[in-house]
C-alpha positions in Angstrom: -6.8 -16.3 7.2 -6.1 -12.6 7.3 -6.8 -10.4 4.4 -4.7 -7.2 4.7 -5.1 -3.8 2.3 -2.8 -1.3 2.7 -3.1 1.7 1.5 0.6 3.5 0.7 1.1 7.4 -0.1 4.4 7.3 -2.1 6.1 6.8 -5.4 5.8 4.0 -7.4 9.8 2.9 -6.0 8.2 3.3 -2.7 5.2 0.9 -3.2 8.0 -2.1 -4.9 10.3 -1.8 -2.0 7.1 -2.6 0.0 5.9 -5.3 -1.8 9.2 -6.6 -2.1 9.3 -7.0 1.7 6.1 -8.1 1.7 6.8 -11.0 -0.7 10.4 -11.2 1.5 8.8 -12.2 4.6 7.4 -16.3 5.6 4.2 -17.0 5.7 2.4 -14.9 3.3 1.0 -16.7 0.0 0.0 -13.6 -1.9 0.9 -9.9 -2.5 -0.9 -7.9 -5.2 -1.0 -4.2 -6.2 -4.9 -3.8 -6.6 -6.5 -0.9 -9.2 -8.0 2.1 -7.1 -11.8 1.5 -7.5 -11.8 5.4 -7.4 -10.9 7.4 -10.7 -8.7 10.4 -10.3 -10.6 13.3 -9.6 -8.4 15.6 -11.5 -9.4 17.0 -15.3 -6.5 17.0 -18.0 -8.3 20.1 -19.0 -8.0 22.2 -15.8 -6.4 25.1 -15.4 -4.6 23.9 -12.4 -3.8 21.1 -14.7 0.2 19.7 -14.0 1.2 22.4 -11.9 3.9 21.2 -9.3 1.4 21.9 -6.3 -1.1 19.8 -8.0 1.4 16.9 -8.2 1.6 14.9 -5.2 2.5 11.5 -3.9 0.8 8.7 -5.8 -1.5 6.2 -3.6 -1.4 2.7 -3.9 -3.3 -0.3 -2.6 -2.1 -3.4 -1.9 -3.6 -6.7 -0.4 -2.1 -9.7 1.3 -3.3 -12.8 2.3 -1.7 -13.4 5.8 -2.3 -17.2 7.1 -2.8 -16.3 10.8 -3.3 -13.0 12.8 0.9 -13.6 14.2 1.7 -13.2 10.7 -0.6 -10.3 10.0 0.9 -8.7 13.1 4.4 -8.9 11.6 3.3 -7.6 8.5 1.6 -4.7 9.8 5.5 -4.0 12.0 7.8 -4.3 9.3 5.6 -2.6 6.5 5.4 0.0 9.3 9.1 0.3 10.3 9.6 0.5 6.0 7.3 3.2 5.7 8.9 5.4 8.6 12.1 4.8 6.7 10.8 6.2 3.3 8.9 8.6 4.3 5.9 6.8 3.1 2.7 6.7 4.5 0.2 3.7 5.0 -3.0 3.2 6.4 -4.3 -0.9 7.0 -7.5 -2.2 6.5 -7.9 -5.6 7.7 -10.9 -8.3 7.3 -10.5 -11.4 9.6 -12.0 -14.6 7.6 -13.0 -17.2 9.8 
């Protein structure tokens, strides 16, 4: 079994239209939004506090347990393909379990 991370730079729409293909396609058992283990680096009481350049795209991980590496390969193509699409980008970490 495959476990996938992704890591999406996009709005929150961006990130369900994702996991909505992700829980779309056969195969995969499990598709979860996972907290950032980092906190935000930025200080409510900055000066540079909400200004628009500040405000970027939001990052969000998700994992997915893929049961083989031909699924994990299809996951990584259409998430791919989705991203290009929405102007979204992702970034894939993958650890094999034997």
């Amino acid at each position: 079994m495959a476990l996938l991370r992704i890591r999406l730079t996009g709005s929150d729409d961006t990130a369900r239209a994702v996991m909505n293909l992700l829980q779309s396609l056969d195969g995969i058992e499990h598709v979860e939004e996972i907290d950032d283990l980092m906190p935000q680096l930025d200080d409510a009481d900055s000066s540079s506090a909400g200004l628009s350049d500040v405000d970027g795209p939001q990052g969000h991980t998700i994992e997915i347990d893929a049961p083989n590496a031909a699924t994990a390969r299809r996951v990584r193509d259409a998430v791919e393909a989705l991203a290009f699409d929405l102007d979204a980008l992702v970034e894939f970490d993958e650890d094999d379990e034997d």
